[in-house]
C-alpha positions, 0 to 999 in steps of 0.5 A: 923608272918612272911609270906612266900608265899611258905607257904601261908595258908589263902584261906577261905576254908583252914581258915573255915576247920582248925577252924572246925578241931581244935576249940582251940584257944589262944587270946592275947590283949594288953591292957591298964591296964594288959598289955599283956593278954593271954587266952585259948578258944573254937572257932568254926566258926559262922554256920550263916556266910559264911565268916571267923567269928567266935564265941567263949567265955570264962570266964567273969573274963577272959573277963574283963582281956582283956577288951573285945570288946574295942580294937583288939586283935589276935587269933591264932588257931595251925593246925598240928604240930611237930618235923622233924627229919633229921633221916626221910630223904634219902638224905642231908645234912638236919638239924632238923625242925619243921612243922606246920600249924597255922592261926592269926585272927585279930579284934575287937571282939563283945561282946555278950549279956547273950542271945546270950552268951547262944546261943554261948554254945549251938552251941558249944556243938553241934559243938563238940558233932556232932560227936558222935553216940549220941550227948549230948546237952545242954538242958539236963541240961538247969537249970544247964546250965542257972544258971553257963552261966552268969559266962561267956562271948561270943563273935563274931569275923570277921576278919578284918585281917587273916594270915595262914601259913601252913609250910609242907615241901613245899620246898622239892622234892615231893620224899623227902616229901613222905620219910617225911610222911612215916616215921611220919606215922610210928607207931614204930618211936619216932616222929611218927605223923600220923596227921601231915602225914596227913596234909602235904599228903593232901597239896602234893596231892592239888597241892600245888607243893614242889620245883624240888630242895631244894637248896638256899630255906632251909632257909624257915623252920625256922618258 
């Protein structure tokens, strides 16, 4: 992925959060045998670290495609995202974008025993029912649970390398930029986008500052 550092995205507050937040990741091994392998996965981050480690699982047959815990793989987890019309903005010439945020989590992942796989789920479930009124948990149905988790495989992942990219028009004047946000906030638009709005407000308001002009920066929306 190309880093840009008007871009940079990689401070371990924003890494934790966008993990947090998404808990979708796509992991991609190249490997030996099967070549290139792609899979899609929960990911949460590890309650136990403070670090960037992460913990997730996947199908043991998936597993065994990657050849789990033998080499690096990539793990790519998408923040935000989406189209950016020239429509949305009041000033020019401007041609069509794409923003986004998007994080790269590189290592050797370790793989876990069937106990501490069933913690992995465990934690999982927890992780994404906490917000509920009523959280579900994976006890519930324990005989069940314990009978299909072999099927699976769970894995611990720190980092021995990260690359996060948040690309929010960060190379636009802060007026262009709020023009942007109000028309993906706009629910009567098309391209409406209010969690990509969201996003690049909350990078506006962090002092993360736009450039005074656009200028010979344009180039930097290409991803």
């Amino acid at each position: 992925m190309l880093e840009q550092q008007l871009f940079r995205r990689d401070d371990l507050a924003s890494v934790r959060a966008l993990i947090r937040d998404s808990g979708w990741a796509t992991m991609v091994s190249a490997t030996s045998g099967n070549g290139l392998v792609t899979s899609h996965l929960p990911i949460i981050v590890d309650p136990d670290r403070d670090d960037d480690t992460i913990l997730g699982h996947l199908a043991r047959a998936d597993a065994a495609e990657h050849d789990l815990g033998a080499h690096d793989v990539v793990v790519i987890v998408a923040g935000p995202h989406g189209y950016v019309s020239p429509a949305f903005y009041d000033d020019g010439p401007h041609v069509p974008t794409w923003n986004f945020q998007v994080l790269h989590l590189h290592g050797t992942p370790e793989v876990l025993s069937a106990e501490d796989t069933y913690g992995v789920l465990e934690r999982t479930v927890d992780h994404f029912e906490s917000v509920r009124p009523q959280p579900w948990q994976l006890a519930t149905v324990a005989g069940y649970a314990h009978r299909i988790a072999p099927y699976t495989t769970g894995f611990r992942l720190t980092p021995a390398r990260r690359a996060g990219k948040a690309k929010f028009s960060q190379d636009e004047q802060a007026a262009t930029v709020r023009h942007v946000i109000t028309a993906l906030e706009d629910r009567s638009e098309v391209h409406a986008n209010p969690e990509l709005a969201a996003a690049m407000r909350a990078t506006l308001a962090a002092s993360i500052p736009p450039a005074e002009t656009a200028g010979d920066h344009r180039e930097t929306r290409s991803a």
